[in-house]
C-alpha positions as CSV (number, residue, x, y, z in Angstrom):
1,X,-11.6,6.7,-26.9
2,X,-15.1,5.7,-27.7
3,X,-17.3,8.0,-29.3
4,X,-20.5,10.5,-27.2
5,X,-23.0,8.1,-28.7
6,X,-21.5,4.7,-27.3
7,X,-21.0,6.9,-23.1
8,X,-22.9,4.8,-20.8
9,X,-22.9,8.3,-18.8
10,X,-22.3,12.0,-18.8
11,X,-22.3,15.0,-16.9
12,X,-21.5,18.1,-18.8
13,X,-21.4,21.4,-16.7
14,X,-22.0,19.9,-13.4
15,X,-21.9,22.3,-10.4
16,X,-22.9,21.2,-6.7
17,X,-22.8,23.9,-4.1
18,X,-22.8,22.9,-0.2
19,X,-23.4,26.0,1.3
20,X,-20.9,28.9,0.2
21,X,-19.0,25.6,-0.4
22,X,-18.6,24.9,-4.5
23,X,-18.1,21.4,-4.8
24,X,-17.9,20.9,-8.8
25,X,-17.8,23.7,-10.3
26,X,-18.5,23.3,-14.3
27,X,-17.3,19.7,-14.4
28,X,-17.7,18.0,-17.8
29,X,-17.0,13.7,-17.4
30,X,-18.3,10.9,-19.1
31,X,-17.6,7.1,-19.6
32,X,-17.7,4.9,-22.5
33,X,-18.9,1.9,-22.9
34,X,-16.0,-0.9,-22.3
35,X,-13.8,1.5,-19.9
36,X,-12.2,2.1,-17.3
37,X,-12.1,5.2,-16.1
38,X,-9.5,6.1,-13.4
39,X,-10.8,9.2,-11.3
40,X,-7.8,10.5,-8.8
41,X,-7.5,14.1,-6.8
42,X,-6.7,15.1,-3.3
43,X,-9.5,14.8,-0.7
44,X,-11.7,17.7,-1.4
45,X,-11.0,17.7,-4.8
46,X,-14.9,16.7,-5.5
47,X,-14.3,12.9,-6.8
48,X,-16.8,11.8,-4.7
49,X,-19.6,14.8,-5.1
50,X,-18.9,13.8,-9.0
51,X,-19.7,10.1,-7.7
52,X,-22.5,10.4,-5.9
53,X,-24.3,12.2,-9.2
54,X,-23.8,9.6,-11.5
55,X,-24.9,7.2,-8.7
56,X,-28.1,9.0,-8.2
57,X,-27.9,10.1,-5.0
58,X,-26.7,13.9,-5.8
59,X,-28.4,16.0,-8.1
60,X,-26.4,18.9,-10.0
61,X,-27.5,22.5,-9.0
62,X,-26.9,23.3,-12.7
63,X,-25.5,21.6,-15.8
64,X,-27.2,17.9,-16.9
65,X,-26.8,14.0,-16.4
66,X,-27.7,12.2,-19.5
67,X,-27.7,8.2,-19.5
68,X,-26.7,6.3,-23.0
69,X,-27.6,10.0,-24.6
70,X,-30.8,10.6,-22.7
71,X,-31.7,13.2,-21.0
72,X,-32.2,12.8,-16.9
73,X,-34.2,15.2,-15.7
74,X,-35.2,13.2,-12.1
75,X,-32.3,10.8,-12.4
76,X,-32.1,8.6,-8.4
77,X,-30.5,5.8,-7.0
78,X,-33.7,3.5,-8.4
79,X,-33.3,5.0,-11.6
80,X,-29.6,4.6,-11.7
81,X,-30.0,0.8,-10.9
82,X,-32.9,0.5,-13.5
83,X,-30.4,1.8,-16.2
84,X,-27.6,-0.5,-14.7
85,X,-25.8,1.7,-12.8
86,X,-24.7,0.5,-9.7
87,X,-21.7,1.5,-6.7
88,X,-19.2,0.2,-4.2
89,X,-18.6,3.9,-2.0
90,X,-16.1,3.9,0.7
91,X,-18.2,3.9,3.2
92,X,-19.8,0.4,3.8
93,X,-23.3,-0.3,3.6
94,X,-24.0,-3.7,4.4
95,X,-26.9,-4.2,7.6
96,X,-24.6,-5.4,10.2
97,X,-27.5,-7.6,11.4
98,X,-28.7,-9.2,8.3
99,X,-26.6,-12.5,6.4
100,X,-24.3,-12.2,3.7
101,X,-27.6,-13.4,1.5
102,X,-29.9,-11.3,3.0
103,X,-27.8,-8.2,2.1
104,X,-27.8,-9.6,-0.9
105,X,-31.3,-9.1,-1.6
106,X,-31.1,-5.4,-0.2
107,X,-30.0,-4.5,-3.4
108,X,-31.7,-6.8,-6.1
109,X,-35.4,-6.5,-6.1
110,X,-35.6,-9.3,-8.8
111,X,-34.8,-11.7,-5.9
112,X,-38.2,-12.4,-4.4
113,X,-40.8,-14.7,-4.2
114,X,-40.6,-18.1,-2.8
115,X,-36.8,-19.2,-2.4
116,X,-35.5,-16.2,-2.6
117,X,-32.9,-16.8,0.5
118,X,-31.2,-19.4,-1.7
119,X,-31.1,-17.8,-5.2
120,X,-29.5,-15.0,-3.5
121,X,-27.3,-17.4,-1.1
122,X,-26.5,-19.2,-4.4
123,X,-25.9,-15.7,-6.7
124,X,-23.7,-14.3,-4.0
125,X,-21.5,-17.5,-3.7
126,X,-21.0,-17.9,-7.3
127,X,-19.6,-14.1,-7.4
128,X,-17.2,-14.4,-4.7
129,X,-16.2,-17.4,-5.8
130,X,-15.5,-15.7,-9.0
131,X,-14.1,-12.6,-8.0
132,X,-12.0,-14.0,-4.9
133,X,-11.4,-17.6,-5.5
134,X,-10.6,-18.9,-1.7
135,X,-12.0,-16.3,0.0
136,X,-14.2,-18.8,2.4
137,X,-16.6,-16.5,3.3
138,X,-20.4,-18.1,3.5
139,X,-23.4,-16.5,2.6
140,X,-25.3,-17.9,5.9
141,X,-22.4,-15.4,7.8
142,X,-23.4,-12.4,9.8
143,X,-22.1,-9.4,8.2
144,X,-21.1,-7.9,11.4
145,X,-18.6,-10.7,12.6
146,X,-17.0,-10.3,9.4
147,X,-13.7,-8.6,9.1
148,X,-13.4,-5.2,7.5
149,X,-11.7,-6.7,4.2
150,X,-14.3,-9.6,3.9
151,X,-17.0,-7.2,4.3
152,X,-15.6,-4.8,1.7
153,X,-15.2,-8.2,-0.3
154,X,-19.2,-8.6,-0.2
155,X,-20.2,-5.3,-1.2
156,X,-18.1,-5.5,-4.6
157,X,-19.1,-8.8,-5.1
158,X,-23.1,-7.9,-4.6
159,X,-22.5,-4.5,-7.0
160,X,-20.9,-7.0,-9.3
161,X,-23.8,-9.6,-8.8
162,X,-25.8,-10.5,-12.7
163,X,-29.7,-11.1,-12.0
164,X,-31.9,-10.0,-13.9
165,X,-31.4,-6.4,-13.4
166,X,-29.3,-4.8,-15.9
167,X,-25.4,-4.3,-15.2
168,X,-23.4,-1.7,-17.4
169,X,-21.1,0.7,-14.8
170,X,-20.0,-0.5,-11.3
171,X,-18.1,2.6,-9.2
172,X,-15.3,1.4,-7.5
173,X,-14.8,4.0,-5.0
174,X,-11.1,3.2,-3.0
175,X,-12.2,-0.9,-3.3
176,X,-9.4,-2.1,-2.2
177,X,-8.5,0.1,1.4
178,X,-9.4,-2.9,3.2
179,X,-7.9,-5.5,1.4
180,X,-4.7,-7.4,1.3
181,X,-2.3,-7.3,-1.4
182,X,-2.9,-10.8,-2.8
183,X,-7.2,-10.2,-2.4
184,X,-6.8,-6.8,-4.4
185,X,-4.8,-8.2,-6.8
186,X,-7.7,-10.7,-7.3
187,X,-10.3,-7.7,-7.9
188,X,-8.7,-5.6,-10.1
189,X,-8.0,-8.8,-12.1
190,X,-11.8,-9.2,-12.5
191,X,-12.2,-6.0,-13.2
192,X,-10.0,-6.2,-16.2
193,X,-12.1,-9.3,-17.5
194,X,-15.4,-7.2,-16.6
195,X,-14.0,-4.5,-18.7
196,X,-12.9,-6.6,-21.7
197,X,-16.6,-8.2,-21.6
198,X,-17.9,-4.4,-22.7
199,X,-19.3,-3.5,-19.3
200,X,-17.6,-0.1,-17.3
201,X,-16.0,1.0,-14.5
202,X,-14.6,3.9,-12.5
203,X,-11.9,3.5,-10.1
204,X,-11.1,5.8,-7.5
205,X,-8.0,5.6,-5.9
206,X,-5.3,7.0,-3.6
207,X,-2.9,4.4,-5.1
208,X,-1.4,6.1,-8.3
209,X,-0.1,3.0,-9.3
210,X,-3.4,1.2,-8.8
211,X,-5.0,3.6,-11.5
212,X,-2.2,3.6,-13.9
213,X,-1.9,-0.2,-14.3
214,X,-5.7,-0.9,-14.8
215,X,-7.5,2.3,-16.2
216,X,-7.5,2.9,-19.7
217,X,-8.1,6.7,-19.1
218,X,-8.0,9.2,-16.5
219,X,-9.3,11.7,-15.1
220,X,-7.7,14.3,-12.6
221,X,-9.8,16.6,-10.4
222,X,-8.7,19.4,-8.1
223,X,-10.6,22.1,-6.2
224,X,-13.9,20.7,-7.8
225,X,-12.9,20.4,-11.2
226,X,-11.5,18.6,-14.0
227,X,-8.0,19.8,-14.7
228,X,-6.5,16.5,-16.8
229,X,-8.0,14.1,-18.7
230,X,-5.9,11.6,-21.2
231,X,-5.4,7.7,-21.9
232,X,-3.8,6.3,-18.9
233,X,-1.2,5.5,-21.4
234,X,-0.1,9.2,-21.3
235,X,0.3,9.3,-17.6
236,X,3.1,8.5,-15.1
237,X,2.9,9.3,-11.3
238,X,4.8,12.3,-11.1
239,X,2.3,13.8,-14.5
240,X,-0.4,12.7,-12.0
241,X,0.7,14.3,-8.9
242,X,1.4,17.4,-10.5
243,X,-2.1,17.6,-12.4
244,X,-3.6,16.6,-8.5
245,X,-1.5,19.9,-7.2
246,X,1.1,18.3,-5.4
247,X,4.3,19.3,-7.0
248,X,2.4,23.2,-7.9
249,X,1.4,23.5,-4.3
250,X,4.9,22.7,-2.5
251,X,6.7,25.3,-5.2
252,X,3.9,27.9,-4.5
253,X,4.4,27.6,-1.1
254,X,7.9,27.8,-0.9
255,X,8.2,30.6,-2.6
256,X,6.1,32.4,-0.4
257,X,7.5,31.6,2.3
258,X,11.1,32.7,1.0
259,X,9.3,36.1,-0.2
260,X,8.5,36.7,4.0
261,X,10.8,37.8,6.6
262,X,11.9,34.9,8.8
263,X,9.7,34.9,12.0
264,X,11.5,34.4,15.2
265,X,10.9,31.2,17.3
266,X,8.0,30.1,18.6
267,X,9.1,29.0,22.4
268,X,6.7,26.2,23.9
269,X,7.4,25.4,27.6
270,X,6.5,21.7,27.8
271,X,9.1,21.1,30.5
272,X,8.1,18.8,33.7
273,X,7.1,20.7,36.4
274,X,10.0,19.5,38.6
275,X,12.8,20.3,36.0
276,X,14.7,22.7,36.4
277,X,17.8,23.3,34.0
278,X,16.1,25.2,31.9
279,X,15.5,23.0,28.9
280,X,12.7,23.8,26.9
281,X,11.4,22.9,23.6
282,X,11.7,25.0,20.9
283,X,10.0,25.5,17.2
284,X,10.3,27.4,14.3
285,X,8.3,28.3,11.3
286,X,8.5,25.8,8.8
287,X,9.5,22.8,11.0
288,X,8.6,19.8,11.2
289,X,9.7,18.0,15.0
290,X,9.2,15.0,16.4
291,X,8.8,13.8,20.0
């Protein structure tokens, strides 16, 4: 694990309240430089709150961000991409009306001056050709008649883009929810060789499996803190989905519901108005029916 002095970030004692709501509560996380950090937890669990801070668009109520062992005391989205900090969130962001290019641009100031359409047509090519040989997507294309999937392939390919702003940690946050088996296989393969090349990552992701074969550690959250953190080495799914709550929860709750009386039914009358046998649907507590 590499030493505190080589983290490209870290957050120690990072709480973020929403309201009465306490997102992180206390969270310690860092990454080093040359990793890939696997971050997985039920929805809720605060992976994305933790995201958003070491992206720059969150600040921690408490607790402090410090970037290749400095202090941040007004760390932001421009500051994160000054010190090389860039991410790919679940939620798309590319101007439907603009070209793959132009989007391009959105998020590399060093593209300007006279020409600038085609560096960035050219830079944007060369990284989807590189990440997604065959993908045939064109930088002249309208993001908005793209598909879903090619669109997602864009925005990882413009986070992963080299100009002359600097490029240490890409957040992958769920990257591959829109694309097909063979095109994901394609991106985590880069991100492997992105990885050996001594730049970072963090990988978000519902799919266990997806973490375990490409992280070299991870990192568990639940109810907005960090409640496992090993080499990915140590894990297997059913370690992970235990640490997440999954196994803890069902055992909690079944025990308390063997520790209460049994109800009685719950009777729902969901019969057609014009039948008349009697028949009537009927639930009870702890059921799960289909129709």
């Amino acid at each position: 694990m590499p030493e505190a002095s080589a983290d490209i970030v870290r957050l120690d004692g990072a709480e973020k309240h929403f309201g009465a709501v306490r997102a992180l509560s206390g969270v310690d996380f860092h990454v080093g430089a040359g990793e890939c950090v696997g971050l997985v937890g039920h929805n809720g669990a605060g992976k994305s709150t933790l995201m958003h801070m070491v992206a720059g668009t969150l600040m921690p109520d408490s607790g402090r961000i410090a970037v290749r062992g400095g202090i941040e005391d007004h760390y932001s989205v421009p500051r994160a991409l000054e010190l090389g900090i860039r991410c790919v969130f679940q939620e798309l962001s590319l101007c439907p009306n603009l070209s793959v290019a132009e989007n391009t641009r959105i998020n590399h100031a060093s593209l300007s001056g006279f020409g600038w359409r085609r560096k960035a047509a050219d830079l944007i090519t060369a990284k989807l050709d590189e990440i997604f040989p065959g993908h045939s997507i064109s930088a002249a294309d309208i993001a908005g008649d793209l598909s879903i999937g090619r669109r997602q392939m864009v925005e990882v390919a413009r986070a992963f883009t080299v100009t002359q702003d600097p490029l240490d940690l890409v957040i992958l946050d769920e990257p591959t929810s829109s694309l097909d088996a063979h095109t994901a296989g394609q991106l985590l393969a880069f991100v492997r060789r992105f990885v050996a090349s001594g730049k970072s990552c963090i990988l978000i992701s519902h799919l266990l499996g997806e973490v375990l074969g490409n992280a070299d550690r991870i990192v568990v959250m639940r109810d907005g803190k960090v409640v496992a953190s090993d080499a990915a080495k140590a894990f297997d799914r059913d370690r992970l989905v235990t640490a997440m709550g999954g196994v803890e929860a069902r055992q909690k709750a079944a025990a308390e519901t063997a520790s209460r009386p049994a109800p009685g039914p719950l009777r729902v009358r969901a019969r057609p108005a014009r039948q008349d046998d009697g028949k009537e649907l009927v639930a009870h507590a702890g059921e799960i029916i289909g129709l």
